[in-house]
C-alpha positions as CSV (number, residue, x, y, z in Angstrom):
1,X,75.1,11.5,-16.5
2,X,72.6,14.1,-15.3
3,X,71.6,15.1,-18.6
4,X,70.9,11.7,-19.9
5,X,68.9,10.9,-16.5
6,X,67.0,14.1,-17.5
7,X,66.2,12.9,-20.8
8,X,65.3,9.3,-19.6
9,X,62.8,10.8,-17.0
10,X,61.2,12.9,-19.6
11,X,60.8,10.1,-22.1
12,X,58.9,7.9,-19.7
13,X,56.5,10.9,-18.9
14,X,55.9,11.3,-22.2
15,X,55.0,8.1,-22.7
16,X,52.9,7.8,-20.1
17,X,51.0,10.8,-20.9
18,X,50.7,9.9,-24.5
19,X,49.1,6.2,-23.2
20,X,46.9,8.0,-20.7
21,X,45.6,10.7,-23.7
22,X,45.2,7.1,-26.2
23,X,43.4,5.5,-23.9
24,X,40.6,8.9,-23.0
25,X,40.3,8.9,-26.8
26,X,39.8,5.4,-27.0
27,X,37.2,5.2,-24.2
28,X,35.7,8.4,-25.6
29,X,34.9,6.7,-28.9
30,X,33.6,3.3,-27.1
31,X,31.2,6.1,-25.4
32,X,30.5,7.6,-28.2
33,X,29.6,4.6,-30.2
34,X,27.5,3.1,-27.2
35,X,25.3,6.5,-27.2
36,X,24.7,6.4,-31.4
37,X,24.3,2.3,-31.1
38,X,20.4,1.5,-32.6
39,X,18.4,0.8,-29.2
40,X,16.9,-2.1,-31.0
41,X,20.6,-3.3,-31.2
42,X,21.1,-2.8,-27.6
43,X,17.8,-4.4,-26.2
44,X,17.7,-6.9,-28.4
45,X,18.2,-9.5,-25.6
46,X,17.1,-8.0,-22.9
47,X,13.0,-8.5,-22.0
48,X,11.1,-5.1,-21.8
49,X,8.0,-4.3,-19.6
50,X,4.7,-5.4,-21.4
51,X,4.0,-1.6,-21.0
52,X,7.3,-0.6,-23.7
53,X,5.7,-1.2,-27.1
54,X,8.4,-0.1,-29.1
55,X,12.2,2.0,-29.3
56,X,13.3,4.2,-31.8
57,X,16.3,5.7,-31.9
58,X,19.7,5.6,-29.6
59,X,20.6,6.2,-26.0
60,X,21.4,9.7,-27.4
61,X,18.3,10.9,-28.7
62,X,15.3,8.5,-29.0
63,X,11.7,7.3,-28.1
64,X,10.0,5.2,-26.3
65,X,5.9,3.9,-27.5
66,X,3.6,2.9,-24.3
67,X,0.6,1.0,-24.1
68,X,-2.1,3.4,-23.9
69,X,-0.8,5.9,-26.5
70,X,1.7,7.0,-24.3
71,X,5.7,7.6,-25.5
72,X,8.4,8.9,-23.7
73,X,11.0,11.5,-25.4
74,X,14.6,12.2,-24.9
75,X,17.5,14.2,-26.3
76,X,20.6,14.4,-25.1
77,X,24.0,16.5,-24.5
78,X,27.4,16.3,-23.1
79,X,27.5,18.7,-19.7
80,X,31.2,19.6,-18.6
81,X,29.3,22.1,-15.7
82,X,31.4,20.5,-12.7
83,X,32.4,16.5,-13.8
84,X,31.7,15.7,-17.4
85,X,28.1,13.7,-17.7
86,X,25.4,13.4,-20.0
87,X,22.3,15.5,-19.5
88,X,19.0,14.4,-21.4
89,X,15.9,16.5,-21.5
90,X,12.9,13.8,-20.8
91,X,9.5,14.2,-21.8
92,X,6.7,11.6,-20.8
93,X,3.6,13.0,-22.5
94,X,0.0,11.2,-23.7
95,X,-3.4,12.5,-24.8
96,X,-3.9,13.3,-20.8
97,X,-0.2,13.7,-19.6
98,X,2.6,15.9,-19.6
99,X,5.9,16.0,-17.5
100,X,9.1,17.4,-18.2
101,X,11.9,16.9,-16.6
102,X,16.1,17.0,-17.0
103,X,18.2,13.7,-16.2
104,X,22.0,14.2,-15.4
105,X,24.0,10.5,-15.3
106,X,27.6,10.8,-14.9
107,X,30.8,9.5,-12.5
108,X,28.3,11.2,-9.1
109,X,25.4,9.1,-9.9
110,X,22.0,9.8,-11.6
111,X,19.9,13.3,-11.0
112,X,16.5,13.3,-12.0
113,X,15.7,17.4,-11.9
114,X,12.7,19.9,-13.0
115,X,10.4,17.6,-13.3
116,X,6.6,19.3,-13.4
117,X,3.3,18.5,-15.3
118,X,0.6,16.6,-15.2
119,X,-0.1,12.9,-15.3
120,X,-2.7,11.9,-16.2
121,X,-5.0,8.8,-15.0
122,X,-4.7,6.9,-18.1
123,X,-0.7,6.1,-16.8
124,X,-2.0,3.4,-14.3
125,X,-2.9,1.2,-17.0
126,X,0.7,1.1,-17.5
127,X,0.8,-0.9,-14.2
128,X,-1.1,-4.4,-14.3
129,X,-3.2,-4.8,-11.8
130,X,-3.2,-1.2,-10.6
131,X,-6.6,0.5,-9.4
132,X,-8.3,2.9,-11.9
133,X,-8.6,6.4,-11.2
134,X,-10.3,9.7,-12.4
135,X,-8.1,12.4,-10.6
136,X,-4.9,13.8,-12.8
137,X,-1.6,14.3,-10.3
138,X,-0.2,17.7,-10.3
139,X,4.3,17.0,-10.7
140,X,5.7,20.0,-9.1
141,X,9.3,20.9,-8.9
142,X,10.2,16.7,-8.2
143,X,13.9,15.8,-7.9
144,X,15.4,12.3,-7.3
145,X,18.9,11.8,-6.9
146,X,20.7,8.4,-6.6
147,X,24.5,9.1,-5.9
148,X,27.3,6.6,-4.9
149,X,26.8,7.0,-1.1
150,X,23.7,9.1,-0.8
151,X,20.5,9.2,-2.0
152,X,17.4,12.5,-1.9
153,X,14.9,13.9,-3.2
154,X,12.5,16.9,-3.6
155,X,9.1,18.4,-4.4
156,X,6.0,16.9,-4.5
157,X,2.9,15.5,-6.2
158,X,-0.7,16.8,-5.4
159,X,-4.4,14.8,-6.9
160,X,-7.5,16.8,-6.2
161,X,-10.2,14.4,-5.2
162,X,-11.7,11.2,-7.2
163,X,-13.1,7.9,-7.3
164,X,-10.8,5.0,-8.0
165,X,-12.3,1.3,-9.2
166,X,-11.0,-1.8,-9.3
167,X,-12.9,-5.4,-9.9
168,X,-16.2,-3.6,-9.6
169,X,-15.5,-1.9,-6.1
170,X,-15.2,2.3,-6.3
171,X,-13.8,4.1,-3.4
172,X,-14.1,7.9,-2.8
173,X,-10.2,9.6,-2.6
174,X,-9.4,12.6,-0.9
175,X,-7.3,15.2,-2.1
176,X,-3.5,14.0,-1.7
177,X,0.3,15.4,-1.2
178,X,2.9,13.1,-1.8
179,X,6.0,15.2,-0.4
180,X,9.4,14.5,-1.4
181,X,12.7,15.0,0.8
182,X,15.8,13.8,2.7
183,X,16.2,12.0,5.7
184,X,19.8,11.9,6.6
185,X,21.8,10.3,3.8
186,X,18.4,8.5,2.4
187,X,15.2,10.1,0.5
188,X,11.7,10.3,1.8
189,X,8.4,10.2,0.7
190,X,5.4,10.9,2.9
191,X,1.8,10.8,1.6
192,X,-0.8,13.0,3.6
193,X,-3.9,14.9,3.1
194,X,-3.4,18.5,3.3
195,X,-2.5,19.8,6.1
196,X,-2.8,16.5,8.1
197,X,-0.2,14.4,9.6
198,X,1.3,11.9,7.3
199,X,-1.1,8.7,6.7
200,X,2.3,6.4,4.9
201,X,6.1,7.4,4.7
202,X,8.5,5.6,2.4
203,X,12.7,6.2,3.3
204,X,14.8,5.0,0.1
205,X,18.1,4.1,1.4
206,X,21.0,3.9,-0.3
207,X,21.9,0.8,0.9
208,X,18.9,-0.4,-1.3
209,X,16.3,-1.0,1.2
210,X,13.1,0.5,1.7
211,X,11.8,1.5,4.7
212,X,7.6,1.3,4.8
213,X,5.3,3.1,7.5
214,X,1.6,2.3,7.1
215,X,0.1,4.6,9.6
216,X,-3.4,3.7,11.1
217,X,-5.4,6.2,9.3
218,X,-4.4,5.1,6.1
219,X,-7.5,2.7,5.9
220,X,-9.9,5.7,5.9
221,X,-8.6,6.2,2.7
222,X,-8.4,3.0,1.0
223,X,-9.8,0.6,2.6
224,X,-7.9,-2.8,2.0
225,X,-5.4,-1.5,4.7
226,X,-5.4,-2.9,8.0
227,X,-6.5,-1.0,10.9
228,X,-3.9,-2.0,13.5
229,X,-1.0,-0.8,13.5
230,X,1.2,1.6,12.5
231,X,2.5,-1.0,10.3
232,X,6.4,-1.1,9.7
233,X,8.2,-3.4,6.7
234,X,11.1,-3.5,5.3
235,X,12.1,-4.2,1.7
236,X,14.9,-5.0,-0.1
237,X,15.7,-3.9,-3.6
């Protein structure tokens, strides 16, 4: 009978919506519970840089102690501006650094965005076997954005000039720009000195490959560079 068709049909929507609602809710609280989860609970097996001293807190709000007095900040907040996603204000900050910025993870990818400061040189002893240096890089503006079939960025990063040691040899730097932007589908970085063509450009693509041009000036700025060239690689990651 046509009513009891009707009454069938609407039965079975019901009970499809109310599955689809139980199962948001449940994957809502597995969220929920991952975000408020001790980050000693959820590290516990995995093997952290030497550089990450110590965690405190949850994937929600928390910190992060570095070698070198350095600690890394974030609080976090559901976003429902366009997709749902979780946005956490970032701060990376030391006796000689401070940088600010906004990251955005959700169901497009990961946004890094706003981030400006400065960084100090103390942060390369965060990197073994990195060369010392005396200038502090100016962050300006920076964005980095790795989405499902695209990846870009923006802004850049200036350092005035400095000296820079490493195993007893010092070498004089020039002032540098790092500038951040697209190329195509993939983000680029190009390091110059201002107002010169670039001396090194690095494409990210999102096919996870990096794309490394070494041009032939870069050995008047550091040295250990080989003069031929320009020098092309290509790594994946």
């Amino acid at each position: 009978m046509p009513g009891t068709s009707t009454t069938r049909r609407g039965g079975v929507l019901f009970g499809l919506g109310l599955s689809v609602l139980t199962l948001c809710l449940l994957g809502a609280m597995l969220v929920a519970l991952a975000l408020n989860a001790p980050l000693s609970l959820l590290t516990h097996s995995l093997r952290l840089p030497p550089s990450v001293e110590a965690l405190h807190g949850s994937l929600w709000r928390g910190r992060a102690t570095l070698a070198g007095g350095y600690r890394v900040r974030w609080d976090s907040a559901v976003s429902f501006a366009g997709l749902p996603h979780l946005a956490s204000d970032i701060v990376l900050e030391g006796s000689d650094t401070r940088v600010t910025g906004v990251l955005r993870a959700g169901p497009r990818g990961a946004i890094l965005t706003q981030a400006a400061g400065r960084a100090g040189p103390g942060l390369a002893g965060l990197v073994e076997g990195a060369w010392l240096c005396d200038m502090t890089a100016r962050v300006s503006d920076v964005r980095l954005a790795w989405r499902w079939r695209s990846a870009s960025a923006g802004g850049e990063i200036t350092t005035p000039a400095g000296q820079c040691t490493k195993d007893g040899r010092t070498q004089a730097i020039p002032p540098l720009v790092l500038t951040l932007g697209e190329a195509g589908r993939d983000a680029r970085m190009t390091l110059a000195e201002p107002g010169d063509p670039p001396m090194a450009q690095v494409v990210i693509r999102r096919a996870r490959e990096l794309d490394i041009t070494i041009e032939p000036r870069a050995a008047d700025v550091f040295p250990v560079l080989p003069r031929s060239g320009p020098i092309a690689l290509q790594l994946p990651f």
